[in-house]
ZAMAR-448412 format. One record per residue (C-alpha): x, y, z; residue number from 1. Coordinates in pm, 1 decimal. Layout:
N
> c1	c2	c3	n
> X	Y	Z	NUM
...
This chain:
270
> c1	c2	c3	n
> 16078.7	15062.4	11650.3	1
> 15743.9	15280.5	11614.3	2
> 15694.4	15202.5	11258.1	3
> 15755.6	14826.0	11313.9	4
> 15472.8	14838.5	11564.4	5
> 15261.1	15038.8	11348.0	6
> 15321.4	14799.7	11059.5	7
> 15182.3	14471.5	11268.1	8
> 14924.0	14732.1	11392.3	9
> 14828.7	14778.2	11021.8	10
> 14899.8	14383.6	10900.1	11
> 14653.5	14346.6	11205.2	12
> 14353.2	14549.2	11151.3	13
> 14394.1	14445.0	10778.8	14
> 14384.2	14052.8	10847.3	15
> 14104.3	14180.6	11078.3	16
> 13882.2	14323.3	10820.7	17
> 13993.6	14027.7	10581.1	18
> 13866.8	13739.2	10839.8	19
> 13505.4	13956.3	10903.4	20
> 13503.3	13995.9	10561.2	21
> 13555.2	13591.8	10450.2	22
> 13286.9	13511.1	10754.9	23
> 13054.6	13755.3	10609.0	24
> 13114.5	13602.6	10268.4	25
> 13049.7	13221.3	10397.7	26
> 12786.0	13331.2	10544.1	27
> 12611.9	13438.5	10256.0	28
> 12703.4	13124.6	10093.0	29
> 12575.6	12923.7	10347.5	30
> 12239.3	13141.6	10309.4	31
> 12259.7	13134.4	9950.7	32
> 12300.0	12712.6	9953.9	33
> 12041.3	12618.6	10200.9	34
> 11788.6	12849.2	9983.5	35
> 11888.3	12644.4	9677.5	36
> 11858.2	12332.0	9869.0	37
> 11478.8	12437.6	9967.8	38
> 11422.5	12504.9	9566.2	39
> 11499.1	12174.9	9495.8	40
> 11336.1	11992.0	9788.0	41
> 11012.1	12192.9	9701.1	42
> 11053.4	12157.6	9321.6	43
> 11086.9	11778.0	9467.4	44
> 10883.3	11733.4	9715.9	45
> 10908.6	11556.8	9998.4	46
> 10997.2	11119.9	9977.7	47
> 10749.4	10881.1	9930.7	48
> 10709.7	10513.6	9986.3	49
> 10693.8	10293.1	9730.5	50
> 10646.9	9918.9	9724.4	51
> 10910.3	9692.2	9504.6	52
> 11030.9	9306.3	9492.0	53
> 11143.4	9196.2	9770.8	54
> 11268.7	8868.6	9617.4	55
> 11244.2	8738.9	9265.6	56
> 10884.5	8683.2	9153.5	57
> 10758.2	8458.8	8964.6	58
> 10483.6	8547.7	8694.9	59
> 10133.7	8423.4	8781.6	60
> 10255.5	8394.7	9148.6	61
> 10047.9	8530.6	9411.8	62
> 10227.5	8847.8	9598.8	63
> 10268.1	8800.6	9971.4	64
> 10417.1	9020.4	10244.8	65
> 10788.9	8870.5	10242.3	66
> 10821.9	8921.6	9867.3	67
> 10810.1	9266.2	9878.8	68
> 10952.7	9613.0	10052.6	69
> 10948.6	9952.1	10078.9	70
> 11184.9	10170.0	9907.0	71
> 11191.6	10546.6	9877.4	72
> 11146.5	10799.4	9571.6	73
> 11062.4	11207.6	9545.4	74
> 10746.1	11299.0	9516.9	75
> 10766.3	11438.3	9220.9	76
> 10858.8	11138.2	9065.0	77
> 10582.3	10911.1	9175.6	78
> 10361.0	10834.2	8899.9	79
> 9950.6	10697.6	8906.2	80
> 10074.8	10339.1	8835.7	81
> 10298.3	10325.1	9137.6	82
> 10217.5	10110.6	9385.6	83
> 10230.7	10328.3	9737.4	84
> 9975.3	10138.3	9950.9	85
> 9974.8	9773.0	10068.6	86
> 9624.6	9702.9	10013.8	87
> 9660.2	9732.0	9647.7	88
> 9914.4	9398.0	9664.5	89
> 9590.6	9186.6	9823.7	90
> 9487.1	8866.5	9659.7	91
> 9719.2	8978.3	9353.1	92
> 9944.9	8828.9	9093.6	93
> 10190.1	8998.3	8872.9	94
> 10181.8	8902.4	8513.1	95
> 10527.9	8948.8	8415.3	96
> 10834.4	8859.9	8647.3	97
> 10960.0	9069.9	8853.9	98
> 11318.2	9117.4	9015.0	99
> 11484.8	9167.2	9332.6	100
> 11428.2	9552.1	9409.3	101
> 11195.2	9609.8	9052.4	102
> 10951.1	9851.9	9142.9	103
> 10626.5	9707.8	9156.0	104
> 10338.8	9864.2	8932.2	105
> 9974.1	9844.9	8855.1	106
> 9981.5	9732.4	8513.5	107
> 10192.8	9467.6	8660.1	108
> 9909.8	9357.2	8880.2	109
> 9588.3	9079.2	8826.6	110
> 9345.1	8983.3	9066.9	111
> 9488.8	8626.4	9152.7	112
> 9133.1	8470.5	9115.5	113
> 9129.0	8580.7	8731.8	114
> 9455.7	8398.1	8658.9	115
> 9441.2	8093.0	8903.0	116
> 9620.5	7864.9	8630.2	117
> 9835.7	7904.5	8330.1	118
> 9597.1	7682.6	8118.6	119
> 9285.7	7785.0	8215.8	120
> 9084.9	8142.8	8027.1	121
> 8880.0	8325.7	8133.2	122
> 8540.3	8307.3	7873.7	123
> 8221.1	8577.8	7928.6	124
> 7886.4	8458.3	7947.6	125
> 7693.2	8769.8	7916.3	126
> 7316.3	8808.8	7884.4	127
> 7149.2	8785.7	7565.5	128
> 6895.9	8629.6	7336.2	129
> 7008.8	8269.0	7420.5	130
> 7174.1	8319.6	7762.0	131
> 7004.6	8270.6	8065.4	132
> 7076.3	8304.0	8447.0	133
> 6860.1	8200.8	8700.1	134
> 7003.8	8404.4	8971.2	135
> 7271.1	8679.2	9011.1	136
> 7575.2	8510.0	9120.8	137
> 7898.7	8658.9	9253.2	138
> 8306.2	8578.9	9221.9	139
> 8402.5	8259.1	9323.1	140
> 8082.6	8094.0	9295.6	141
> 8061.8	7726.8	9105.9	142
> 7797.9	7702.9	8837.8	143
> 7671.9	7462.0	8575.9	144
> 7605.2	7528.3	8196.1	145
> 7294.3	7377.7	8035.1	146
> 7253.5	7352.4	7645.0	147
> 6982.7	7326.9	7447.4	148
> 7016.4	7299.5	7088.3	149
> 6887.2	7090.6	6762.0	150
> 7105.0	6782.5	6662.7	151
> 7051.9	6616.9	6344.6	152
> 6689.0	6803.1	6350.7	153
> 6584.1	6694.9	6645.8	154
> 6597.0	6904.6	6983.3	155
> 6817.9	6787.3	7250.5	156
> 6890.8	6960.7	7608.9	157
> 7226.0	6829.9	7750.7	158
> 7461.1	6889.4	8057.7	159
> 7749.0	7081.2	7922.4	160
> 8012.6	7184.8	8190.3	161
> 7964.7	7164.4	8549.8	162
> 8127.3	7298.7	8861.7	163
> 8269.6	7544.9	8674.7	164
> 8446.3	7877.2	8855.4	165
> 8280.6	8231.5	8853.7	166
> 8637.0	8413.4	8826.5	167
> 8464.3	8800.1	8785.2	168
> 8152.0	8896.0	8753.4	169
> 8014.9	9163.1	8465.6	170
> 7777.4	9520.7	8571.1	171
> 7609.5	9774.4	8371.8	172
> 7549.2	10049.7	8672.3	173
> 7567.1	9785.7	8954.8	174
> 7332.2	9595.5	8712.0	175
> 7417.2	9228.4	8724.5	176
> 7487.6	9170.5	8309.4	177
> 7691.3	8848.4	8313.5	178
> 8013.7	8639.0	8442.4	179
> 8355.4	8545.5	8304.4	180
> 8412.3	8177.5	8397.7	181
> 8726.5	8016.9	8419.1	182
> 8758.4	7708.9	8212.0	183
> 9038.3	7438.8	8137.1	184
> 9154.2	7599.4	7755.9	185
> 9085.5	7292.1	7570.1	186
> 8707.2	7348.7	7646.8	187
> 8728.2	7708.2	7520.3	188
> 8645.6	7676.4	7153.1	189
> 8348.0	7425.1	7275.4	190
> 8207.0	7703.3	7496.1	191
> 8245.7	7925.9	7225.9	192
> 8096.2	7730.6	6919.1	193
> 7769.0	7661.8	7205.2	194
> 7786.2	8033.4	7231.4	195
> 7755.9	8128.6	6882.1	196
> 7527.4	7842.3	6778.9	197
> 7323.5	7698.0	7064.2	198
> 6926.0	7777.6	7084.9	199
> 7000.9	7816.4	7430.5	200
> 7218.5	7813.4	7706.8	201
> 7135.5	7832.3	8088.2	202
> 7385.0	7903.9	8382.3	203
> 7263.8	7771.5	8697.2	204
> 7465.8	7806.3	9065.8	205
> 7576.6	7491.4	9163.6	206
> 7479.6	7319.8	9482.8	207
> 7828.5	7304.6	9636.0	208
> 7681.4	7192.7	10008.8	209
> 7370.5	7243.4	10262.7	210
> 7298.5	7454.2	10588.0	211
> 7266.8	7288.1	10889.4	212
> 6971.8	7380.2	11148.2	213
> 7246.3	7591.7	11320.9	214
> 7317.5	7783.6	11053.0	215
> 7658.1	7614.0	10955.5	216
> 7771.9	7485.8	10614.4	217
> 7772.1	7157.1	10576.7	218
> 8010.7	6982.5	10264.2	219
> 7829.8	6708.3	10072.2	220
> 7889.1	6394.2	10238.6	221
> 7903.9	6531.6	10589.8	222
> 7631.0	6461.8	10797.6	223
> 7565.1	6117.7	10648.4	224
> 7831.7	5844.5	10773.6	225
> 7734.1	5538.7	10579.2	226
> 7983.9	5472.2	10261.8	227
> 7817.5	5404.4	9978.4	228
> 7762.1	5018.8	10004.9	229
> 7596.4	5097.9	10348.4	230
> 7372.6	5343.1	10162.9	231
> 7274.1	5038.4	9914.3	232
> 7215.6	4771.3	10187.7	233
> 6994.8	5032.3	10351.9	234
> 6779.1	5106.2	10033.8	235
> 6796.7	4740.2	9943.7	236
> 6652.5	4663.2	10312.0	237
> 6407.9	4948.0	10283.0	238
> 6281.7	4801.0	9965.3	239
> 6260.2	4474.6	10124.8	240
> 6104.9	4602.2	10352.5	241
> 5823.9	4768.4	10088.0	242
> 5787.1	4440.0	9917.0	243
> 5728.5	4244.4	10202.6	244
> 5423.0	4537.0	10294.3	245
> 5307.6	4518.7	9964.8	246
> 5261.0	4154.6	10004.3	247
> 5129.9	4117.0	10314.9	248
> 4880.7	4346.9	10238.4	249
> 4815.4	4169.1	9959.9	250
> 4745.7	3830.8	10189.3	251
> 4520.4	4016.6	10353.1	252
> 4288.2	4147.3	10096.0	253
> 4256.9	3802.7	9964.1	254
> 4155.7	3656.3	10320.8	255
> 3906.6	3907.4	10338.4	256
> 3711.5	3849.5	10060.8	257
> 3731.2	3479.0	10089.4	258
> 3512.3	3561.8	10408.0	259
> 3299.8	3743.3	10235.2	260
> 3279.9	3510.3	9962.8	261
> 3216.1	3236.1	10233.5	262
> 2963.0	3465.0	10455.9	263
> 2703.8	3494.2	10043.3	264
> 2765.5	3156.0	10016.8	265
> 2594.4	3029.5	10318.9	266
> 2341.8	3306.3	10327.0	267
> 2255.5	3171.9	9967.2	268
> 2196.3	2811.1	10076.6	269
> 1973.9	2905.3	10373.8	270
């Protein structure tokens, strides 16, 4: 009976020494896991935010804040071209289409006032020997292209494009340089020849409205209420009106020197 109790005695310290043992062990484990774990969150890093397609995207189709959303990537894996803040996506256009969930990236990307239309191009008019500006003009300003060249030998200076759209504009060192204007493409290889082969060409900013004496803009056409035919009845009446001056004075000058014609002929006969 004292052996059998000295036996479960035994079985007991042993399974004992075997359970400290097997925590010990896990414990290590545990240690030894969560250490890896660190290695590869470090050798990781931590996530990072990046920006993808929220819906399909069209190509030339200006990005807006419900076609795209965040999704999440390791650090280590984000790249220069990735796009990871929002302000990058302003006023852009991708250039290739994109799908749901496709990250987005910024050799995707165009400014969407460079691309406006699929059959318009963009053509630089940079300063040179026959290139003129007038004034340093910015993006989105509306110009007008003068010509001057020789046409069957003789000279001849001619309108060539107006209201035309300043899509970028070119600097040398924040040197103003030139502009790339954004024309419909079957007037490229006109700009171009003019370009290559015109004595001159001038680029003037167009006058696309007028300031009001409160400082506001004012559109052409605002400010002045008469339609057209109003505007001809009043210069037709103001002419009249000039005419009818012109005449009167007229009457006048000739009633004045019949008096005086009168006044030497009497003082002749006395």
């Amino acid at each position: 009976m004292k052996r059998v109790e000295l036996n479960l005695l035994e079985s007991k310290r042993k399974a004992i020494i075997f359970l400290v043992i097997a925590f010990i062990l896990a414990a290590i484990a545990g240690i030894l896991l969560l250490q890896k774990v660190e290695e590869l969150n470090s050798d990781l890093g931590r996530q990072v935010e990046v920006y993808v397609a929220n819906t399909n995207i069209s190509s030339r189709e200006i990005i807006t804040p419900e076609a795209i959303t965040t999704d999440e990537i390791p650090r280590r894996f984000v790249r220069d071209e990735h796009v990871t803040d929002i302000e990058e996506l302003y006023n852009k256009v991708s250039v290739v289409p994109l799908s749901k969930g496709e990250l987005i990236t910024k050799n995707m990307l165009k400014d969407a006032t460079a691309v406006t239309d699929s059959n318009h191009r963009l053509i630089a008019l940079l300063k040179s020997d026959n290139v003129f500006f007038d004034e340093e003009l910015h993006t989105l300003d509306r110009v007008d292209i003068i010509v001057s060249h020789t046409f069957n030998g003789k000279p001849e200076t001619n309108v060539f494009m107006t209201d035309v759209n300043v899509a970028k504009v070119a600097r040398n060192s924040e040197e103003f340089v030139g502009i790339q204007v954004e024309i419909p493409f079957a007037k490229v290889t006109e700009l171009i020849h003019m370009q290559n082969y015109a004595d001159s060409i001038r680029v003037v900013k167009a006058n696309v409205g007028q300031f009001a004496g409160d400082g506001q803009l004012i559109e052409q056409g605002e400010g002045n209420e008469q339609n057209p035919s109003e505007n001809e009845e009043a210069q037709s009446q103001e002419n009249e009106g000039s005419d009818n001056k012109v005449k009167q004075n007229d009457k006048e000058t000739k009633e004045k020197n019949k008096e005086e014609n009168k006044e030497k002929n009497n003082d002749s006969s006395e």
